[in-house]
C-alpha positions as CSV (number, residue, x, y, z in Angstrom):
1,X,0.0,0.0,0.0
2,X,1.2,3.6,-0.8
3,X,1.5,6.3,1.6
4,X,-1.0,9.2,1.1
5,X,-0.5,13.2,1.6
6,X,-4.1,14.3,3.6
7,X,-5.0,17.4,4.4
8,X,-7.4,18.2,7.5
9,X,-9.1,20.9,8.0
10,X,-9.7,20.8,12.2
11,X,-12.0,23.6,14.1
12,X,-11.0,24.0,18.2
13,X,-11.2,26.5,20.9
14,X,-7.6,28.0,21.4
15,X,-6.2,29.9,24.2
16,X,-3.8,32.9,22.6
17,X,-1.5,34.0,24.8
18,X,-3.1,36.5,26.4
19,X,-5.3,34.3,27.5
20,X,-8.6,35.3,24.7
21,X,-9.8,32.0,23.8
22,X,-10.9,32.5,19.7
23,X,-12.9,29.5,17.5
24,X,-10.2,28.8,14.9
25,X,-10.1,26.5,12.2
26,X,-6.8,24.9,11.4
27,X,-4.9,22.9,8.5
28,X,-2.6,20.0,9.2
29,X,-1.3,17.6,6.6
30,X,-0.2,14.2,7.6
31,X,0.1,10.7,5.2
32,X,-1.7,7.7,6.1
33,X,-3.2,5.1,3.6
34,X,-6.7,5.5,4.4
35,X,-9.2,7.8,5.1
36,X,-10.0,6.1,8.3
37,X,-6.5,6.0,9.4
38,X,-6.1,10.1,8.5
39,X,-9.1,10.6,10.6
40,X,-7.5,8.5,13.7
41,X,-4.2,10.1,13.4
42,X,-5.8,13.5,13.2
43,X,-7.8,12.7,16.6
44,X,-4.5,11.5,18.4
45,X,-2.2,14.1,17.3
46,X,-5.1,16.9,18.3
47,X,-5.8,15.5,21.4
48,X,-1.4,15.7,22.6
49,X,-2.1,19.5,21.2
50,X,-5.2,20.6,23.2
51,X,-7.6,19.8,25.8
52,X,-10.5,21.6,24.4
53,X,-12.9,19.8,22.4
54,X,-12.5,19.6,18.3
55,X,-14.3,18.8,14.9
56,X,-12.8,17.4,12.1
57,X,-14.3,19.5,9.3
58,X,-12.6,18.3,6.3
59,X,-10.2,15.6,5.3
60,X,-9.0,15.1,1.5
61,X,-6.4,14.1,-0.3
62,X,-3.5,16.2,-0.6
63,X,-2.2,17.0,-4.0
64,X,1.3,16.9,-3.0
65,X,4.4,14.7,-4.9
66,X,6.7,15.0,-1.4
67,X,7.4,17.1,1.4
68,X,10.5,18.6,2.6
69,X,11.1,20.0,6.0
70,X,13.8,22.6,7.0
71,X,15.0,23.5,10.0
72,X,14.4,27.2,11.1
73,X,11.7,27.5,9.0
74,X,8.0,28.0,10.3
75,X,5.5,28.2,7.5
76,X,4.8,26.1,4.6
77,X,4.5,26.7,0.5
78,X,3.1,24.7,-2.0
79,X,5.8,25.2,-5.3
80,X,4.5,24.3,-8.3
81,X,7.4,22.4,-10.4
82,X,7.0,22.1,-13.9
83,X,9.0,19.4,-15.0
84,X,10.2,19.6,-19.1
85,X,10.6,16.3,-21.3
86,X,11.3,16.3,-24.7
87,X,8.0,14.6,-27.0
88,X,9.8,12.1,-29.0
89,X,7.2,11.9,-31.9
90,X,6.6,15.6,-32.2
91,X,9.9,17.0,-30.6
92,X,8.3,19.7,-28.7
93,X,8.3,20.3,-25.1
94,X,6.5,18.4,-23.1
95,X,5.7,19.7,-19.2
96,X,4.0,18.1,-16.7
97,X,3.2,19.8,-13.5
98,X,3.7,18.2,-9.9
99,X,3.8,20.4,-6.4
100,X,5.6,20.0,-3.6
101,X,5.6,21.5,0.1
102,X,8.8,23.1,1.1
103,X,9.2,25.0,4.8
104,X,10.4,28.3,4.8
105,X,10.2,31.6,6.4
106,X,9.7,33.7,3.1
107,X,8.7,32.9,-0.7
108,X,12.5,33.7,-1.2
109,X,13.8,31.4,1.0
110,X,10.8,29.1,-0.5
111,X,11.7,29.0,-3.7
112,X,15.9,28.0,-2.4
113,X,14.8,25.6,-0.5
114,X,12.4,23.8,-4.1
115,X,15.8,24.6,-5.8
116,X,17.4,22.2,-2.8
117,X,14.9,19.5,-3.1
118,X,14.9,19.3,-6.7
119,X,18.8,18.7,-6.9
120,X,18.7,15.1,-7.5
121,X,16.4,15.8,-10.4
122,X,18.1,14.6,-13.3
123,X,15.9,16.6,-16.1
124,X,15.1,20.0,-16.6
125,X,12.2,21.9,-14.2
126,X,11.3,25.4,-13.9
127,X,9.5,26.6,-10.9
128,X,6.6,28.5,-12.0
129,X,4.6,29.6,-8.8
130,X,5.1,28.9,-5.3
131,X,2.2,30.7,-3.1
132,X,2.3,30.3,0.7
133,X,-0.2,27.4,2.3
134,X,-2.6,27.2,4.8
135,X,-0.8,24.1,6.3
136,X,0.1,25.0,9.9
137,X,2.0,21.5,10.4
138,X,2.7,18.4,9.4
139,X,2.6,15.2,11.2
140,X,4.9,12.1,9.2
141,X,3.9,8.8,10.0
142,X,6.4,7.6,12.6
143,X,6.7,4.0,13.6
144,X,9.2,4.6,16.3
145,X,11.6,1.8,14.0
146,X,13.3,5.1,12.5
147,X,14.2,5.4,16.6
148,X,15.9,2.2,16.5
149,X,18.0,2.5,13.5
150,X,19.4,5.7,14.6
151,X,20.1,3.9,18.1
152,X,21.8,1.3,16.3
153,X,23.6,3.4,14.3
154,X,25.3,5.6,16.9
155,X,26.2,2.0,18.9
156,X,27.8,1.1,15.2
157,X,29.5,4.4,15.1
158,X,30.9,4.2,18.7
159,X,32.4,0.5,17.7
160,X,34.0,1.3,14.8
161,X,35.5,4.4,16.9
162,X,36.7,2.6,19.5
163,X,38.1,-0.1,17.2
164,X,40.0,2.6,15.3
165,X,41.3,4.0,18.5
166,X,42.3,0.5,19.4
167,X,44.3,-0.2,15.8
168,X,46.3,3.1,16.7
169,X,47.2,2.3,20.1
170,X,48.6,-1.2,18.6
């Protein structure tokens, strides 16, 4: 089974800082591979983030080829990537159109950080419009084995250190 992008729209109570409580309606995206597991994950992941009662308004299927994450960045954009082929038969160009969602702080920064995650992109692309999304988060599936591996990892690391360190004492 494939993993899909969904989008849900969530409406909650929320306490502002100083301490106004405002009806807001909220955008999260997170990849499951069903409906009925978008909808659970979407109840979990609001219940760790408030105690007020909520309503799942919306759920559908986000349009979205990947996501990529940046550090230091606190808002999302949706960058629309045209990607240019050559027609064989007619020998015109050929473009077909995919988005991503890229975390920046501005549409400059946006539009560095599509330029980053299209590097391994072995055709030609131009980036033809990157608007800033509603998206206020976005919760990955996690199944804690990504935990492991980096545990595992680091102990790997530390042998092979200490193993070095060992060959240069000899």
């Amino acid at each position: 089974m494939s993993v899909i992008w969904y989008e849900c729209k969530v409406k909650y109570r929320k306490t502002h800082e100083t301490g106004e409580q405002k009806v807001v309606t909220e955008v999260y995206l997170l990849d499951a591979v069903s409906y009925t597991e978008a909808e659970t994950r979407i109840t979990e992941e609001m219940q760790k983030l408030t105690s007020e009662d909520f309503m799942i308004k919306n759920i559908k299927i986000a349009n979205f080829a990947e996501v990529h994450p940046f550090e230091n960045s606190d808002r999302w954009f949706k960058s629309k990537v045209s990607l240019i082929a050559m027609d064989e038969e007619s020998g015109k160009e050929k473009k077909s159109n995919i988005y991503i969602l890229v975390q920046a702080n501005d549409v400059k920064e946006a539009f560095e950080n599509t330029t980053k995650a299209m590097e391994e992109t072995m055709g030609d692309y131009s980036i033809p419009s990157i608007v800033e999304s509603p998206i206020l988060d976005v919760f990955p599936y996690f199944t804690g084995e990504e935990e492991q591996l980096e545990k595992y990892n680091m102990m790997d690391a530390v042998e092979t250190l200490s193993e070095e360190a060992s060959q240069e004492e000899e």
